[in-house]
C-alpha positions in Angstrom: -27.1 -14.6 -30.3 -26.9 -12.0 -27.7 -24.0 -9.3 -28.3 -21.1 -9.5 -25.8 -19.8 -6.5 -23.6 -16.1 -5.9 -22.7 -15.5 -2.6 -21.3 -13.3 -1.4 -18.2 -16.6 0.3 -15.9 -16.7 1.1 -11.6 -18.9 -0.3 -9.0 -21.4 2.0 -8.4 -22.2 0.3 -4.8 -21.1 -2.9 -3.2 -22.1 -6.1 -4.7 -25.1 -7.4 -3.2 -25.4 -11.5 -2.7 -28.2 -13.3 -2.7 -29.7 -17.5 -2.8 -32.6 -18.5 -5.1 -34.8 -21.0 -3.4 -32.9 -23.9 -5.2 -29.7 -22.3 -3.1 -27.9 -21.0 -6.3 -25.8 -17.8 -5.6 -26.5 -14.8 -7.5 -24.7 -11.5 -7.0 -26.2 -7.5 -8.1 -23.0 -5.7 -9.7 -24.0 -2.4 -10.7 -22.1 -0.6 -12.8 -21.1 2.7 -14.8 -19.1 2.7 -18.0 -18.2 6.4 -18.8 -16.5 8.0 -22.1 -13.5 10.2 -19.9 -11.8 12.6 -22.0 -8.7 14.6 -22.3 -10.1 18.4 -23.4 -6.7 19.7 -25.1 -7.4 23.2 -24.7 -7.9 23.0 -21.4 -5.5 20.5 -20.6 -8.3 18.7 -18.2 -10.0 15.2 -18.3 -13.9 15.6 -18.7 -16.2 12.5 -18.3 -18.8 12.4 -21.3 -21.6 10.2 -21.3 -22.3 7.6 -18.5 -24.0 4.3 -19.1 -25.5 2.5 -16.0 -25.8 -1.3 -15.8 -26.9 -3.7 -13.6 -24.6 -6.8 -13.4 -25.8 -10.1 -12.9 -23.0 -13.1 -12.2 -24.2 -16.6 -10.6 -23.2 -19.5 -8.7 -19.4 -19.3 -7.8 -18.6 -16.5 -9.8 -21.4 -14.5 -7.5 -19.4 -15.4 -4.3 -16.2 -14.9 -5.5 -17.3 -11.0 -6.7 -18.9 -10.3 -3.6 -16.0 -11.4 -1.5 -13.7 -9.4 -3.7 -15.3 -6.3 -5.2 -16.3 -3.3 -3.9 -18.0 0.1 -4.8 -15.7 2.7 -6.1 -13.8 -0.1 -8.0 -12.3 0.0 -11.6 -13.3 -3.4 -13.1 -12.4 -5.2 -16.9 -16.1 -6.9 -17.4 -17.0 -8.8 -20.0 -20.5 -10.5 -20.4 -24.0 -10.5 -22.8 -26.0 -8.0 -23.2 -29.4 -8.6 -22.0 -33.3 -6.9 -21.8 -34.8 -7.8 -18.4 -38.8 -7.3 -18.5 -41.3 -7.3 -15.5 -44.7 -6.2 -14.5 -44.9 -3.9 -11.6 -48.2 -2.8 -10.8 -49.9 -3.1 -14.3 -47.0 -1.3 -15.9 -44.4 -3.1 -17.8 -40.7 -2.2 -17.5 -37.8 -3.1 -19.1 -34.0 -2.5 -18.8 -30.5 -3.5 -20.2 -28.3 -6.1 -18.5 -25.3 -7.7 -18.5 -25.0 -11.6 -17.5 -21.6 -11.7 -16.3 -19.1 -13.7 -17.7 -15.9 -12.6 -16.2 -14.7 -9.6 -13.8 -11.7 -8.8 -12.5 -10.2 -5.4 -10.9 -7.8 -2.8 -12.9 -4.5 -3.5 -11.3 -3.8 0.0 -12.3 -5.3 1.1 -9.1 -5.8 -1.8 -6.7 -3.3 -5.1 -5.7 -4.8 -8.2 -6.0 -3.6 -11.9 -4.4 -4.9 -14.1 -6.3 -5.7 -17.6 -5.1 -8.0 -20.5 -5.4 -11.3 -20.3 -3.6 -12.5 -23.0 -1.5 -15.1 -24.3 -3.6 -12.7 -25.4 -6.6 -10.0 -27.0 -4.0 -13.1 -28.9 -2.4 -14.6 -30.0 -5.7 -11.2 -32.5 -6.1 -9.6 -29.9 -8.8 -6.0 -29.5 -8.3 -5.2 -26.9 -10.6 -1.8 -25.6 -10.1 -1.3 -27.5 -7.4 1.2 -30.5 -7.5 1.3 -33.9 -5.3 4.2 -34.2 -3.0 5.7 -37.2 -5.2 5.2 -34.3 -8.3 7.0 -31.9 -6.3 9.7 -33.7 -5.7 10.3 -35.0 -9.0 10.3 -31.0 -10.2 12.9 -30.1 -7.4 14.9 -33.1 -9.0 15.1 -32.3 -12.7 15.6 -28.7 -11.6 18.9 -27.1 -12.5 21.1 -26.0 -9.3 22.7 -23.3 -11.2 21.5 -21.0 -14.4 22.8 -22.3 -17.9 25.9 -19.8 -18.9 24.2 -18.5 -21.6 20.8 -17.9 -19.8 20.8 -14.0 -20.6 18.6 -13.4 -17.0 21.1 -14.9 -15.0 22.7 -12.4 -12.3 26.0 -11.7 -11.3 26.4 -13.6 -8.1 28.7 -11.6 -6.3 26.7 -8.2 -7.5 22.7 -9.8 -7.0 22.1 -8.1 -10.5 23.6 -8.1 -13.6 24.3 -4.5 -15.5 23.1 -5.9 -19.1 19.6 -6.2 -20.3 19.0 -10.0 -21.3 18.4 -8.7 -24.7 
């Protein structure tokens, strides 16, 4: 078994989408995962060591992070930790990888709208997403009016209420 990764790491560069032959997407996420430090005499952050990666996500995942990501971006990764090997000119190579699993930006420093891409609507899976004869049976059984003891219920005269619900 191959050991799993989850770090928080940046985009080094733009992720770069490609098709094999048998039309399968692949996207190139490269990546840096630093050790940043607070140095309390000095009161500053220092970055320590810097691990560089190269990303590898496939097939929908792929288009999704290469309509999504970008370089300079903060990123919650999580995949397996791979060798990739090749020959190049009688020499062989060899380098660590991640095969990525998930990916999804730091909300700390970027806003995201999240919706369902077109290939999972196409494929027939609903999701979230409700038939009109759903829809109107949830708009049915759905109160008018808060319950009097829901404790986030607001004031409707002020918009707010002054209490915390708790």
């Amino acid at each position: 078994m191959l050991p799993t990764l989850t770090g928080v790491g940046r985009l080094t560069a733009d992720p770069e989408l490609r098709f094999t032959q048998s039309q399968k997407a692949v996207a190139s996420v490269p990546l840096a995962f630093n050790s940043r430090r607070l140095n309390k005499q000095t009161n500053q952050w220092e970055d320590g060591d810097v691990f560089f990666i190269r990303g590898t996500a496939w097939e929908r995942l792929a288009e999704n992070v290469a309509e999504t990501l970008a370089k300079g971006m903060e990123v919650l990764v999580t995949g397996e930790l791979r060798t990739e090997q090749w020959e190049k000119d009688g020499q062989k190579h060899e380098r660590p990888a991640l095969l990525i699993r998930s990916i999804a930006p730091n909300l700390a420093f970027a806003i995201a709208t999240v919706s369902k891409d077109a290939a999972s609507q196409q494929n027939g899976q609903s999701g979230g997403q409700r038939t009109a004869s759903q829809q109107g049976q949830a708009q049915r059984s759905r109160p008018t009016s808060p319950p009097a003891d829901d404790p986030w219920a607001v004031d409707a005269a002020k918009g707010y209420s002054d209490e915390p619900p708790f």
